[in-house]
N, C-alpha and C positions, 0 to 999 in steps of 0.2 A: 353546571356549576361544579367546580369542584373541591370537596374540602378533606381534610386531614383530619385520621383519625387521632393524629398526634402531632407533636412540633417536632419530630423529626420523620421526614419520609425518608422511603426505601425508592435506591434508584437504581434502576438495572440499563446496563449497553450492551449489548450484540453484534457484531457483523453480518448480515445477511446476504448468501446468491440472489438473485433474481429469483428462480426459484424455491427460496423458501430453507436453503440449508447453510447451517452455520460452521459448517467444514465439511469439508471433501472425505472423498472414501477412505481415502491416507488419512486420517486427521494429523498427522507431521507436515500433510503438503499446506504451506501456507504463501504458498507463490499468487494465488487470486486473490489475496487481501493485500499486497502487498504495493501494487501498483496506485492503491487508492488510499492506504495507510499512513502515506506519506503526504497527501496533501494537504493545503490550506482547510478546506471543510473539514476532513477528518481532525486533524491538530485542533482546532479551536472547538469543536466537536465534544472534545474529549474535553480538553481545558473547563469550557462549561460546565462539564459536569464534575469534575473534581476540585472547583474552587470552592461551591459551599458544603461541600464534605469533608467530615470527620471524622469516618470510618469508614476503611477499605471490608467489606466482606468476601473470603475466598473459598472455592475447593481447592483442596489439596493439590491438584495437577496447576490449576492457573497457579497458584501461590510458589510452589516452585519455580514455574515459567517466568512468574512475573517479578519475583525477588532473584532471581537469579542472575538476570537481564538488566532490568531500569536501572540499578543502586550504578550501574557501572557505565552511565550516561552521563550523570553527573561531574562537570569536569571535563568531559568527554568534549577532544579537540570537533568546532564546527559544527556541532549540536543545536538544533532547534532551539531556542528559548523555549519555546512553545514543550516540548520532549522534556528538557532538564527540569524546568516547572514541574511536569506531571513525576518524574524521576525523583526531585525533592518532598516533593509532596506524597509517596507513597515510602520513605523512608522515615519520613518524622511522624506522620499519623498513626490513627490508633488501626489495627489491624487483628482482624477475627477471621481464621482461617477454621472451616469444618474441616473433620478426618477424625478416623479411629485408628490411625496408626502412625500418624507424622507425628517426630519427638524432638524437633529441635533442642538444641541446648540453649536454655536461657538465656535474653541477653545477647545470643550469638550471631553476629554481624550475616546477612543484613537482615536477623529475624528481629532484632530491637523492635518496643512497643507491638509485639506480636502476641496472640494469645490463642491457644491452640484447642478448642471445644468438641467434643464429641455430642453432637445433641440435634436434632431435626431442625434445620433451616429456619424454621416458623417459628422454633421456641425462642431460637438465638435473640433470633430479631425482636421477637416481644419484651426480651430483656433487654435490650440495646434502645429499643423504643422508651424505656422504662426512664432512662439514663438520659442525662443534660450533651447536649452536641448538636451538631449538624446534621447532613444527609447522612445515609450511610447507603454507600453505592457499592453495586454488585460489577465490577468489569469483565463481562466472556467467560463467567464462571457459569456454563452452560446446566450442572445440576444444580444448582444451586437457585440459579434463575425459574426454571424449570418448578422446582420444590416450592417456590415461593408466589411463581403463580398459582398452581395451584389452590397454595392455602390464600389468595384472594389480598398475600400481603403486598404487594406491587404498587406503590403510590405515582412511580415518573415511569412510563418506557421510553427510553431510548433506542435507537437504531440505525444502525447504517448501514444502507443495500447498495452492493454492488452490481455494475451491470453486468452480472456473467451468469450463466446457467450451470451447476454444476456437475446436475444429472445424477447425481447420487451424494449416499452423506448425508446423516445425522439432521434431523428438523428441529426449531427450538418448543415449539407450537402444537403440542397434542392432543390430538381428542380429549376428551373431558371437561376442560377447562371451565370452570365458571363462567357463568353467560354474565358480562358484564360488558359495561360503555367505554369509548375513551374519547378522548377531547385532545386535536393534534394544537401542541401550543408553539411550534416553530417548525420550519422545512431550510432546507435550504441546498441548493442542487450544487455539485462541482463542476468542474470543466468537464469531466471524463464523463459525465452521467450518474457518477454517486451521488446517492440523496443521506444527509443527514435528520431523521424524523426524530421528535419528541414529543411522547402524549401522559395526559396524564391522565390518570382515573378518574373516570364521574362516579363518584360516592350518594 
């Protein structure tokens, strides 16, 4: 069974190798997520998890990557429904980016609805838990994800493993982690052999 310790959960997605790594030794090479990024699975994948959320939580690197990128989808000739969805939806939602030295200028396109925290992962989220909203989902912010298993706050995992080994490169999954359960509440395979997994905590 699984229950919440609050009315809003924390939701985290990752891309995973085969074995086990969430980027390559390059972490710029993103040519292996790419083949499988664009698919039917992946897109609704994603979709699912960003329609009952209300808050984007970022590090600093995805948050640049990711505001940098999506705002300019939008509009964008021959775009995915599926893409400009997730592209709108992460420009008008509420957004909590961790870092102790990103200063954006207030306001300033496409950092709108952005707020910019210096404070350990765990704390963030227990004030955001504290607060009236939806999910608040974590996308391939890998410290961040990281940070939050740890402290045990991780209500939904999501994931999507690609079929490729990548032989080296950064693992999301490290030793220590709290010995806890999970419960998978959906799968669903692609054409290529991509699996989209979702589990959620047994509490």
């Amino acid at each position: 069974m699984t229950e919440q310790t609050s009315g809003r959960r924390v939701v985290t997605n990752m891309s995973l190798s085969l074995d086990g790594h969430y980027a390559a030794a390059d972490p710029q090479d993103m040519s292996w997520v790419l083949p499988y990024a664009v698919g039917d699975v992946a897109r609704d994948h994603l979709t699912s998890l960003w329609e009952p959320a209300t808050t984007a939580l970022l590090g600093r690197v995805n948050a640049e990557g990711f505001l940098g990128f999506w705002p300019t989808v939008v509009g964008m000739e021959g775009a995915d429904p599926r893409d400009e969805g997730f592209a709108k939806w992460l420009v008008d939602t509420e957004k909590v980016v961790l870092s102790s030295t990103l200063s954006p200028a207030p306001g300033e396109a496409p950092w709108e609805r952005t707020t910019v925290i210096d404070k350990p992962a765990a704390e963030v989220v227990a004030d955001l838990r504290a607060a009236d909203g939806g999910d608040i989902v974590v996308f391939s912010s890998a410290s961040v994800i990281k940070a939050l298993l740890a402290a045990g706050e991780v209500d939904r995992l999501a994931l999507m493993i690609f079929p490729i080994f990548l032989g080296d490169g950064p693992r999301l999954f490290d030793d220590g982690l709290p010995a806890e359960r999970w419960t998978l509440v959906s799968r669903t395979a692609g054409e290529h052999g991509e699996l989209a997994l979702v589990y959620d905590r047994v509490r």
